[in-house]
SESENU-910718 format. One line per field, with one value per residue (C-alpha): x, y, z; chain. Coordinates in steps of 0.02 Angstrom, whole numbers, plus 50000, padded with zeros to 5 digits. Each point is the difference from the previous one (the first is absolute). Example, Ala and Ser with C-alpha at 12.3 -4.5 7.8 and 13.67 -1.06 7.14 Angstrom:
<pts>
u	50615;50069 $
v	49775;50172 $
w	50390;49967 $
mol	A;A $
</pts>
This chain:
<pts>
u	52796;49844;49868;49914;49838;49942;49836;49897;50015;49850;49884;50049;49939;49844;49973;50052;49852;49889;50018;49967;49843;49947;49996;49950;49856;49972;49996;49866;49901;50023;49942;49852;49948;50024;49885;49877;49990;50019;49836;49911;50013;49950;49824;49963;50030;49881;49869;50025;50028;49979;50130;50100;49985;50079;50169;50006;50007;50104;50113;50008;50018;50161;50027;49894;50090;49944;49949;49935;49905;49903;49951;49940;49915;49903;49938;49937;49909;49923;49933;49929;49888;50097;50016;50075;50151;50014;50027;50115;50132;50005;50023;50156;50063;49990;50115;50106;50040;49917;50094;49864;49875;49897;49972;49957;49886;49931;49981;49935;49852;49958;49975;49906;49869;50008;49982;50155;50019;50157;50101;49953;50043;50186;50049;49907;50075;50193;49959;49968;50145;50114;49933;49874;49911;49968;49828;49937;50030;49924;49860;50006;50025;49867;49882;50048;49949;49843;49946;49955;49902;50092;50149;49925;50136;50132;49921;49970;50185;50092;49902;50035;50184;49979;49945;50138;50118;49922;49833;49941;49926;49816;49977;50065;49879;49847;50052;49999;49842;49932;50055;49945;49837;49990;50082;49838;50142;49903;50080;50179;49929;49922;50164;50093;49889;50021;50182;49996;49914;50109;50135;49905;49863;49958;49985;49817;50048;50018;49864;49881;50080;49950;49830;49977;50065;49869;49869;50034;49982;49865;50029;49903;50048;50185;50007;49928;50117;50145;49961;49937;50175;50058;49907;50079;50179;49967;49880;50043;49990;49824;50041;49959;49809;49983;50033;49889;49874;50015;49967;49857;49936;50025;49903;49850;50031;50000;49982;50167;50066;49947;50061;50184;50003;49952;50158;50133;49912;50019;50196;50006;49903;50054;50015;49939;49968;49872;49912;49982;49920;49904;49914;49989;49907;49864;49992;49918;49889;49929;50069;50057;50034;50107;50109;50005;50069;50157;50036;50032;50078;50143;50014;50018;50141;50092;49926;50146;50005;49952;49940;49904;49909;49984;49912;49869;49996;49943;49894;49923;49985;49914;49850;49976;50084;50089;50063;50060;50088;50058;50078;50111;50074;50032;50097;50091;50062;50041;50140;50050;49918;50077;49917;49930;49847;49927;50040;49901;49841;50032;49950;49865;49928;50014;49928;49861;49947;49994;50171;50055;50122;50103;49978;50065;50165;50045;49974;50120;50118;50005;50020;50149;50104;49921;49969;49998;49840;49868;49874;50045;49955;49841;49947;50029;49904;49846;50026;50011;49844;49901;50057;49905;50180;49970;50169;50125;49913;50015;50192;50043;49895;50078;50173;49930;49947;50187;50071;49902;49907;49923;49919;49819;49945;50072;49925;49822;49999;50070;49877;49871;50065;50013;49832;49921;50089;49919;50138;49919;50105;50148;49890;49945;50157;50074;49851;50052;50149;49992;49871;50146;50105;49832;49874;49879;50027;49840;50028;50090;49846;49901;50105;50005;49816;49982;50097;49922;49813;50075;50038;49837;50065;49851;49995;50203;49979;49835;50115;50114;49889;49915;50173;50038;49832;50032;50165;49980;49811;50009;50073;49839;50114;49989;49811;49979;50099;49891;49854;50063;50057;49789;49945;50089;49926;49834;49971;49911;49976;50165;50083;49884;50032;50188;49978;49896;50127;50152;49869;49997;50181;50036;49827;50110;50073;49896;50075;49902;49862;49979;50025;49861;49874;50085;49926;49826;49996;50071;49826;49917;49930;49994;49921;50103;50144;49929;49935;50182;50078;49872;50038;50202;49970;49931;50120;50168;49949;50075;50163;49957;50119;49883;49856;50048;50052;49832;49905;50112;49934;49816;49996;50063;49875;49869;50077;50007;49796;49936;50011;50070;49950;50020;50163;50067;49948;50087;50164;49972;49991;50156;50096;49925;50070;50152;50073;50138;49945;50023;49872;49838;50041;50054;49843;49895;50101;49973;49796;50016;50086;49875;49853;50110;49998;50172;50018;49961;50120;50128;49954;50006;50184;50036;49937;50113;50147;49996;49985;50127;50134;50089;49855;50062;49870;49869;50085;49998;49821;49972;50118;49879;49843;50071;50075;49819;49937;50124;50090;50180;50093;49937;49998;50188;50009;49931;50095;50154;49970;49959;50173;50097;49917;50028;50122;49975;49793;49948;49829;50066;50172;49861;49872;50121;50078;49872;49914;50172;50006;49814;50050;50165;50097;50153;49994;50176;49953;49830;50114;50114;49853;49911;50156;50017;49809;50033;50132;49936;49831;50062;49824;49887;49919;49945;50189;50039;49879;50060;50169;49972;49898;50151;50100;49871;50007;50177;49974;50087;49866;50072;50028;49832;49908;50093;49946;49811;50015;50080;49850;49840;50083;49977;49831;49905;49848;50070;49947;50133;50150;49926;49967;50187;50076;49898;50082;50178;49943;49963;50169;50090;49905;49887;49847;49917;50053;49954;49824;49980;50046;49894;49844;50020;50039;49808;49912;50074;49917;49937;50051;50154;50088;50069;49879;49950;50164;50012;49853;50054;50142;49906;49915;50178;50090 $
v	46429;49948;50144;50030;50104;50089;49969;50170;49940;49888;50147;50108;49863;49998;50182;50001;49862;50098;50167;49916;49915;50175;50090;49851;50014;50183;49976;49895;50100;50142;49907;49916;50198;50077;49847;50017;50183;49968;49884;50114;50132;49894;49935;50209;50054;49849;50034;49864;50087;49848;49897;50168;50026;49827;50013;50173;49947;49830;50163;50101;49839;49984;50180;50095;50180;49980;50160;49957;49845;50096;50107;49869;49931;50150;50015;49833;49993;50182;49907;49858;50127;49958;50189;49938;49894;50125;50141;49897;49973;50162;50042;49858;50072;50198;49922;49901;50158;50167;50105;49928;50176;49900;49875;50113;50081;49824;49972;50178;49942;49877;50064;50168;49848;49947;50156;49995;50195;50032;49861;50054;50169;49978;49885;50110;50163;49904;49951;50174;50072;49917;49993;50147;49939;49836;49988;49846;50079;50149;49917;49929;50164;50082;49839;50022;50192;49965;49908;50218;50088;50177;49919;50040;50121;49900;49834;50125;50060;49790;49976;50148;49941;49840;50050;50145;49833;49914;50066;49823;49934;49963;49975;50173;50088;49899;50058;50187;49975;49944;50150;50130;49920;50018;50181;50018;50029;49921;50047;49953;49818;49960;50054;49873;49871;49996;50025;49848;49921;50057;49911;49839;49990;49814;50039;49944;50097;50139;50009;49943;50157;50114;49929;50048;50165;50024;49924;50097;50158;49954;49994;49827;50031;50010;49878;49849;50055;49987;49800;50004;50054;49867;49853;50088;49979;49831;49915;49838;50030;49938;50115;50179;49912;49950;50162;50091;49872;50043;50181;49979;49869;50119;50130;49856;50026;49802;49973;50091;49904;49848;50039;50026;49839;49910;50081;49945;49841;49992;50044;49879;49874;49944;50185;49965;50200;49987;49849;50073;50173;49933;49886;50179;50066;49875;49989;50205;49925;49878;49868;49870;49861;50081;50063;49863;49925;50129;49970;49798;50032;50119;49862;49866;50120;50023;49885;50071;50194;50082;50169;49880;49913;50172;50052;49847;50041;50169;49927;49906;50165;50090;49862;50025;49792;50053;49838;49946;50153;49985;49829;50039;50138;49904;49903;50124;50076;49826;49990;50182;50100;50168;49980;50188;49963;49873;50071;50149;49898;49895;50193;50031;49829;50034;50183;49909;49868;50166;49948;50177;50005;49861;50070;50169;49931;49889;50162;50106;49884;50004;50193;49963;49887;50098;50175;50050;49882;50107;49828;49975;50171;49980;49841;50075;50132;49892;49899;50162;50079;49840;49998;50191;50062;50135;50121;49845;49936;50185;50007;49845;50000;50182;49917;49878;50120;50088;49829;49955;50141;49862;49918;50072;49877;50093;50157;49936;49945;50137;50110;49903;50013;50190;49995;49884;50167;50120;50072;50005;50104;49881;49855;50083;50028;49842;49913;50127;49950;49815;50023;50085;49851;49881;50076;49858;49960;49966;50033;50154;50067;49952;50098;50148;49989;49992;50152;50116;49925;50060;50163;50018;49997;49906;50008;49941;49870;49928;50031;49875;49860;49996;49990;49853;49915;49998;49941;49870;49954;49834;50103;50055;50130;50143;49968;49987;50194;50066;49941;50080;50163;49993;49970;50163;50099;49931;49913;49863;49895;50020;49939;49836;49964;50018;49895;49841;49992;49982;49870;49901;49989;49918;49986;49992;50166;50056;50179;50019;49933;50123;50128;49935;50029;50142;50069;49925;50056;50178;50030;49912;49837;49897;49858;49973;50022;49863;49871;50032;49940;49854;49947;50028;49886;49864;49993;50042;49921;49860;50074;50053;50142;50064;49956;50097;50179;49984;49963;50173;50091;49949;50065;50145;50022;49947;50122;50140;49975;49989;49810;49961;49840;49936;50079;49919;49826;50022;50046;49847;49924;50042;49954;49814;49988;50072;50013;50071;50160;50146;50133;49933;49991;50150;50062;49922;50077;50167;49967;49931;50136;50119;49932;50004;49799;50026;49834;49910;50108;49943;49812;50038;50083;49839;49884;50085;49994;49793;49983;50145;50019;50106;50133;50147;50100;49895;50020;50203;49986;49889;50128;50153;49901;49965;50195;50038;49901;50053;49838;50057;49874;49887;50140;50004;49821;49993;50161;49937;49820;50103;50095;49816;49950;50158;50125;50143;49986;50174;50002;49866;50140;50147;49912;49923;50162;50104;49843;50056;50170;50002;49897;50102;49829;49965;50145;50002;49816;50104;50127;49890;49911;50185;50056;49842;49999;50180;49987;49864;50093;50196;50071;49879;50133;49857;49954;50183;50029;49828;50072;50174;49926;49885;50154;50078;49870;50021;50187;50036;50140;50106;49826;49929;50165;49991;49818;50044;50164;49890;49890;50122;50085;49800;49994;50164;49879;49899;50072;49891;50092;50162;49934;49932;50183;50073;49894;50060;50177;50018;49911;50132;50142;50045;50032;50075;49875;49848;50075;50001;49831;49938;50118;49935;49792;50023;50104;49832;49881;50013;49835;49923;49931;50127;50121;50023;50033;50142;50058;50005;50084;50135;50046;50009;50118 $
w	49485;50090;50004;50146;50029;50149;50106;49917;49837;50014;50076;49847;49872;50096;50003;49827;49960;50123;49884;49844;50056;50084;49820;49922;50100;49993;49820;49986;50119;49901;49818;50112;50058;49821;49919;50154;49949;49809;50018;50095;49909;49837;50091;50059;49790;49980;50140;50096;50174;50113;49905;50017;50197;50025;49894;50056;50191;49943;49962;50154;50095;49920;50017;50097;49976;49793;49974;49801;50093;50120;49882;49863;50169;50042;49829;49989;50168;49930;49860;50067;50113;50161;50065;50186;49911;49870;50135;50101;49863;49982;50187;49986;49832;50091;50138;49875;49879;50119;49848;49862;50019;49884;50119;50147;49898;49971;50176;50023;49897;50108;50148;49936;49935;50170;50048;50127;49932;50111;49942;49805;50043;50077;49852;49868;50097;49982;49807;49938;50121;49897;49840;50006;49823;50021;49935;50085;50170;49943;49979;50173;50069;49904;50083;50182;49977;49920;50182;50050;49880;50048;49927;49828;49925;50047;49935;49838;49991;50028;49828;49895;50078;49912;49825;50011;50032;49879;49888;49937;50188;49971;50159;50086;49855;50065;50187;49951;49913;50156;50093;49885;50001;50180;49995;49870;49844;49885;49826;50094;50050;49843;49917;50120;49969;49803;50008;50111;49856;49857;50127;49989;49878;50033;50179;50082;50157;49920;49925;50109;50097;49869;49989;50182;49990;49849;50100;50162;49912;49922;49826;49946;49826;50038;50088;49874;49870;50110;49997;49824;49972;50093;49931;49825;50083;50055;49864;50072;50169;50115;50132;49921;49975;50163;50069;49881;50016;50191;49991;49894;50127;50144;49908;49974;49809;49996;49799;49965;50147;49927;49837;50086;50127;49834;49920;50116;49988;49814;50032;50136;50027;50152;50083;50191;50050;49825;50066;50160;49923;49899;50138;50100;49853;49988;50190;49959;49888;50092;49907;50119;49872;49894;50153;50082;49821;49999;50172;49974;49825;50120;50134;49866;49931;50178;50136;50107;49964;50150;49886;49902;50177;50072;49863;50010;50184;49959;49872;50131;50112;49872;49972;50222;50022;50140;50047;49838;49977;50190;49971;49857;50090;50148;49872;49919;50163;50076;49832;49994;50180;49931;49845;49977;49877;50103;50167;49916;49984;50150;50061;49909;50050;50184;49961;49892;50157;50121;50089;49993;50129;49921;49827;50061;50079;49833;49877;50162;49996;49793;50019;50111;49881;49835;50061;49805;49971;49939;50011;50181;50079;49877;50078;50170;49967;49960;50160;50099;49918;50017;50182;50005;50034;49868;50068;50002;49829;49909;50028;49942;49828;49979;50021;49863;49870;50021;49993;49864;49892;49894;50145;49986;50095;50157;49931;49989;50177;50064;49920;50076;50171;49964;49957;50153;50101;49913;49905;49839;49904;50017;49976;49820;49972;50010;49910;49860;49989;50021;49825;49922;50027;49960;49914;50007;50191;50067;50162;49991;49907;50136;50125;49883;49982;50181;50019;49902;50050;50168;49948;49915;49862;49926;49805;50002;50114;49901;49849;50061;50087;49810;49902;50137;49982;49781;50015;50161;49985;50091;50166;50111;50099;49891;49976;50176;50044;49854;50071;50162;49893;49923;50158;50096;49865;50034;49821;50099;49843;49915;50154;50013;49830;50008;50176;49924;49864;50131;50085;49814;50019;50169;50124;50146;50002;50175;49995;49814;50068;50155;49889;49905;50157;50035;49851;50039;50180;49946;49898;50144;49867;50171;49936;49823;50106;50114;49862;49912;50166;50002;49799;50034;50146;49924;49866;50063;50226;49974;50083;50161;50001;49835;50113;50131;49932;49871;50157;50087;49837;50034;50175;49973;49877;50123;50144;49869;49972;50160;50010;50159;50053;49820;50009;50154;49958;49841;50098;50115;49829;49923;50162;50002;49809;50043;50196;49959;49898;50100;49911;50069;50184;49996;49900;50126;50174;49944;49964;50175;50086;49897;50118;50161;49992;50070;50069;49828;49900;50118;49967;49805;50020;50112;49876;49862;50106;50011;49838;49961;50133;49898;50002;50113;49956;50077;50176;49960;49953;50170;50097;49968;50031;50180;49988;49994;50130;50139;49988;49996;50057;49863;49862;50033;49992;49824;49932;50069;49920;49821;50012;50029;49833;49917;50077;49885;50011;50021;50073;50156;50022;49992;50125;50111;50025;50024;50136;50090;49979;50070;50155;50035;49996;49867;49937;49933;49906;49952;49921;49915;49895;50000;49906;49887;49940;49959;49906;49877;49970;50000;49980;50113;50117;50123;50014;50014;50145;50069;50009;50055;50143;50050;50006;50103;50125;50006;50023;49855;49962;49852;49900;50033;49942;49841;49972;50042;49903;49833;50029;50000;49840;49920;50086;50085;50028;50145;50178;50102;49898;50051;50179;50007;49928;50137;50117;49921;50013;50154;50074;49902;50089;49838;50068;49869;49883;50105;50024;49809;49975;50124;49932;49812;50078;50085;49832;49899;50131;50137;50070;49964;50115;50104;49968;50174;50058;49864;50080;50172;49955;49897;50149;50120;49861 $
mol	A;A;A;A;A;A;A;A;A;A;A;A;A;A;A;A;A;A;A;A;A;A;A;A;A;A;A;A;A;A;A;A;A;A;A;A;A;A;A;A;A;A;A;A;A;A;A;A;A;A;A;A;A;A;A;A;A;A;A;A;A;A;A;A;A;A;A;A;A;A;A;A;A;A;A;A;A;A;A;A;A;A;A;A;A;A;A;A;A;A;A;A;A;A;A;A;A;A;A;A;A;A;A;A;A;A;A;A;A;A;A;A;A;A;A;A;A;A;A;A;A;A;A;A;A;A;A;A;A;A;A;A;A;A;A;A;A;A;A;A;A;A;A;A;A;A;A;A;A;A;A;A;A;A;A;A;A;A;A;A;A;A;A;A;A;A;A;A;A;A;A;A;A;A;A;A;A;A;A;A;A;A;A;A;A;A;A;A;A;A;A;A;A;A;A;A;A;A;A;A;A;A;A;A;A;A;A;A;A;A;A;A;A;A;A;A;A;A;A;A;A;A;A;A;A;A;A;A;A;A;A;A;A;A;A;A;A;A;A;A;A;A;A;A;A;A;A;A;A;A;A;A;A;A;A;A;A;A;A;A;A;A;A;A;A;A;A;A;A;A;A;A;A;A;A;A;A;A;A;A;A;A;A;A;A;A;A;A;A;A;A;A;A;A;A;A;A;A;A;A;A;A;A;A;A;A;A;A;A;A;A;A;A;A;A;A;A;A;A;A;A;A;A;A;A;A;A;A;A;A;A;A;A;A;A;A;A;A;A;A;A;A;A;A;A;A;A;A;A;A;A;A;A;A;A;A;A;A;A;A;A;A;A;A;A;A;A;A;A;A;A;A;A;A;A;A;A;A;A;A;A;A;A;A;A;A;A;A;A;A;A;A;A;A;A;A;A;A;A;A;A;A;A;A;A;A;A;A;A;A;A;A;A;A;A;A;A;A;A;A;A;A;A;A;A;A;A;A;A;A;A;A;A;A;A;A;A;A;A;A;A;A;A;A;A;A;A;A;A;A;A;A;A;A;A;A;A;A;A;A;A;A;A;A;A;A;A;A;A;A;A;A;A;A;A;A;A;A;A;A;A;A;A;A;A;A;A;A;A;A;A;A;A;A;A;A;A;A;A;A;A;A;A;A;A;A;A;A;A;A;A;A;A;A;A;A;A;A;A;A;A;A;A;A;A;A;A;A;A;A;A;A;A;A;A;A;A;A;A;A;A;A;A;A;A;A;A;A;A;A;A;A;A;A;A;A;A;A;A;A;A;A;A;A;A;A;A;A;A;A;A;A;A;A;A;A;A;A;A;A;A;A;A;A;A;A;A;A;A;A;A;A;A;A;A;A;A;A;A;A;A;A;A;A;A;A;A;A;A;A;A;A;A;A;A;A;A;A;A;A;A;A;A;A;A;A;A;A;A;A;A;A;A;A;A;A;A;A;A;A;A;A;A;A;A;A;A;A;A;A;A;A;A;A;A;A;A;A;A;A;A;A;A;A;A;A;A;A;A;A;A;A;A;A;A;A;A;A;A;A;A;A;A;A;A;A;A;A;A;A;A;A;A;A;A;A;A;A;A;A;A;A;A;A;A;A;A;A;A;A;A;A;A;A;A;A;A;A;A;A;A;A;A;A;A;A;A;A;A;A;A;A;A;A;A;A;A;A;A;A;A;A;A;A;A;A;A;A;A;A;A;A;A;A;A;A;A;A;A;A;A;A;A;A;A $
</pts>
């Protein structure tokens, strides 16, 4: 029988073809996928993350829902130091598999370093809502709290959480030791801290931790034999050396340094952070050669390490090549512009060449992304003091030292702000404690000197300029401040001996050598002090800035014995050699405004102010000359021109003021700058009786007698302050009182200036 078939058999054979070519091909997909994956995960277990990245993605293209490849993925992008791919595989594998906590975690990381604290906290917050001890987000949580120090006792309880979970976590006993330092638990934190190391005995960090807390407290001892023990634990190891080798360098103990950079260069011969201390040792001796020897050796070693150029840069910085050093910066941050170390001298650079502003903003903007760096607020600090912002500069190098207790630095120039204020207790105090830290720091024993020579303290502070003087001989500064100390006590001799020596060891120093005449003019030897100033000058006038201030010196010498004509060519003199140096015009205004030779004081102050625009106090000085003469409108002019150049200048605010205040006009501008020069000097009676006569004008009667009445307790000599409390007094209705006033402003003087109205009024009362 003849078999026929129907018209769909042909479409089934093809679907039937179809199916077997569709899994045929799935299958291969799927073998292609699983060696993609196989291969990369053999290149990660051998290092070799770039090969890994591209069979890993060869993967997802095939599949791009692979949850194992997007995690091998991740981890190789991670490793190859590619943070931005790294983080977005994870973001893909959280959306693939948003069950994997470990992953969100992960994530959570990421954007706490980011510091994109909201989006940490709701995947950190889900995490431990779910599983509530899951130590890595613990962690996390623990880190967003830290961001607000009242959060202490919580931080404090996430961490005794985690060792309860589990007791062998290093790093939760280093975080507790942290916060019973700051909670001043001292036995508990050093507890923490060598449980942490019993956890990991091979551990630098945690040792170098230990060291700190040693050093912070102050206990030198204990803290050497905590990396004595560690050079023990790791006999092999260059790195427990170098940071021994570095605390004896910061201390200025430079042979056991030496002895310890030589170490880890015995270990290691080709150690880079060795190299690069040892050049930093010999650049403190002096010894150029030999640094600059280290340095090339390390450059030879890594011509591409960025550490290793930052370090030559600084290298550089240190020897004053600021171009050189300037350059390979540049460099660094053209490769890597987030680079912290050399964004950190980039600042110190800009600091260095005066650009302040610019300095400031980079160190800001380091705070921002590192608020934990202890180096940054330092270096802020320094830019703010040098900028004479002393407030601004005090907060951030106290946020330093409580970042970073072993930053002495930021101690030391704090104290010295503290002690440019007048605060000299704090300023001891922190010079005491920065010797703690460094015994031998020669500066610090400077400023503790200078502390206790300021108390009167005058045996200690001699004690220590002669301990600094043995142990630093080639530094003239503590020879100089003894001299100063010998001098205040009158031992004339004693302080020109101590003042030549600091003379021996750099001629230049122009402070030490007007301290010299000082001495001289002080027991009124006129003409040694003048053939001194004549045998300086002929061996050190070659710079005309030299020239100049010995020239200063001389006339003042001159002025001080009766010289006068001598003494004002000699200022003419020191103004040819050097235009630009303020002192002698200056010098040579007031001589001219002694004789009434009004209108050549005001060329003087003129000729000062085109060679030095910025000088404000040259208008002021102008400003009262024309005061005097009547001329108001141009008195103004020049006080007003002063206050553009310097807005806080207190003599132009006092003067301008009381100009105002005297001719009834602006009188609520005259009390604005009244109230401003007051506050920055407190105790100026002047400014008080500039003020209180302000408030007079304004008929404010009751606050201008308290001003005049704050400033005759300062100064019971001046007849105007009496004359203006009068004034007060009788607007109140205080007869009696006002008559007084006006009785003991005419027994001072007779005429001041508005003596006459005193007595008219006298005779009306």
């Amino acid at each position: 029988m003849k078999k026929y078939y129907t018209h769909t058999q042909p479409v089934l054979v093809c679907i039937f073809f179809s199916v077997c070519f569709f899994l045929c091909a799935c299958a291969s997909d799927t073998e292609k996928k699983e060696q993609f994956l196989s291969q990369g995960q053999t290149f990660l277990e051998k290092g070799e993350f770039g090969n890994a990245v591209i069979q890993l993605k060869n993967a997802i293209d095939i599949d791009p829902e692979s949850i194992r490849a997007w995690e091998m993925l991740a981890q190789a992008y991670l490793k190859t130091g590619d943070t931005q791919q790294g983080f977005s595989s994870l973001l893909r594998l959280e959306q693939i598999d948003p069950n994997n906590l470990d992953t969100v975690t992960q994530v959570a990381s990421f954007y706490l370093l980011a510091q994109q604290t909201q989006e940490a906290e709701t995947r950190v917050n889900r995490v431990l809502a779910e599983q509530p001890d899951h130590i890595p987000a613990l962690y996390l949580k623990a880190g967003i709290l830290s961001r607000d120090p009242a959060n202490l006792d919580q931080i404090a309880d996430i961490y005794e959480k985690i060792l309860a979970i589990d007791t062998r976590q290093p790093k939760a006993y280093l975080a507790l030791a942290g916060i019973y330092a700051a909670r001043s638990e001292f036995t508990a934190a050093e507890t923490s801290l060598k449980t942490a190391l019993e956890l990991e005995p091979e551990s630098a960090r945690v040792y170098k931790t230990l060291f700190d807390f040693y050093l912070s407290r102050g206990d030198t001892p204990a803290a050497e034999s905590v990396i004595e023990d560690y050079i023990n634990q790791a006999p092999a190891d260059p790195e427990p050396h170098t940071f021994l080798g570095s605390f004896y360098l910061a201390r200025n103990d430079l042979d056991k340094a030496a002895h310890q950079f030589a170490s880890a260069l015995k270990k290691d011969p080709e150690n880079l952070n060795a190299h690069m201390l040892m050049a930093d040792l010999y650049v403190r001796q002096s010894r150029i050669d030999d640094a600059t020897a280290y340095i090339r050796q390390a450059m030879d070693l890594a011509p591409e390490n960025h550490g290793v150029l930052t370090a030559c840069a600084e290298f550089y910085f240190s020897l004053n090549h600021m171009r050189r050093s300037q350059e390979i910066v540049d460099e660094i941050l053209s490769q890597r512009p987030g680079f912290f170390p050399a964004r950190m001298l980039k600042g110190k650079i800009l600091a260095e060449t005066n650009e302040l502003d610019a300095a400031a903003a980079l160190f800001r903007k380091m705070i921002q992304e590192d608020p934990e760096s202890g180096q940054a607020h330092y270096l802020l600090g320094s830019v703010l003091k040098k900028a004479n912002d002393f407030a601004q500069a005090k907060a951030m190098l106290s946020t330093a030292i409580e970042k970073a207790p072993y930053l002495y630095q930021a101690r030391l120039l704090l104290g010295e702000i503290h002690f440019q204020e007048g605060d000299i207790s704090l300023a001891k105090d922190h010079a005491g404690q920065v010797l703690k830290q460094v015994p031998n720091h020669y500066h610090a024993g400077i400023l503790l000197g200078n502390t206790l020579l300021e108390t009167q303290d005058i045996p200690a502070a001699r004690t220590v300029f002669e301990q600094l003087i043995q142990s630093t001989p080639d530094n003239p500064v503590a020879l100089y401040r003894l001299g100063i100390l010998e001098r205040s006590e009158k031992n004339y001799d004693r302080a020109i001996t101590y003042l030549n020596q600091a003379l021996d060891i750099d001629p230049d120093l122009m402070d030490v050598f007007s301290g010299l005449i000082t001495v001289y003019a002080l027991q009124e030897k006129f003409e040694q002090a003048i053939a001194r100033c004549d045998e300086h000058l002929a061996a050190r006038g070659e710079d005309p800035m030299v020239a100049a201030v010995i020239l200063n010196l001389k006339a003042n010498i001159l002025l001080a014995d009766n010289q006068l004509e001598n003494a004002v060519t000699t200022y003419e003199q020191a103004i040819l050699k050097n235009p630009s140096y303020v002192t002698p015009y200056l010098s040579l205004g007031k001589i001219y405004t002694a004789q009434a030779r009004f209108q050549e004081a005001i060329q003087t102050y003129t000729a000062l102010i085109e060679k030095r625009p910025d000088q404000a106090s040259a208008h002021t000085l102008i400003g009262t000359l024309y005061e005097n003469k009547g001329q108001f409108d141009l008195a103004q002019t020049h006080y007003k021109t002063a206050l553009e150049i310097d807005p806080d200048l207190i003599p132009a605010l006092n003067n301008l003021a009381y100009l105002y205040a005297e001719q009834g006009i602006h009188l609520n501008q005259a009390l604005d700058m009244a109230r401003q020069a007051r506050r920055q000097t407190q105790q100026a009676p002047a400014v008080m009786d500039t003020l209180g006569w302000v408030y007079f004008k304004k008929s404010l009667f009751d606050s201008a007698a308290m001003e005049f009445t704050a400033a005759i307790d300062i100064d019971p000599s001046n007849p105007v302050f009496f004359y203006h409390l009068g004034r007060a007094r009788l607007e109140q209705g205080r007869t009696d009182d006002a008559r007084d006033a006006f009785e003991t402003a005419l027994s001072l003087q007779s005429d001041f200036k508005g003596a006459e109205s005193a007595r008219k009024i006298l005779a009306d009362l």
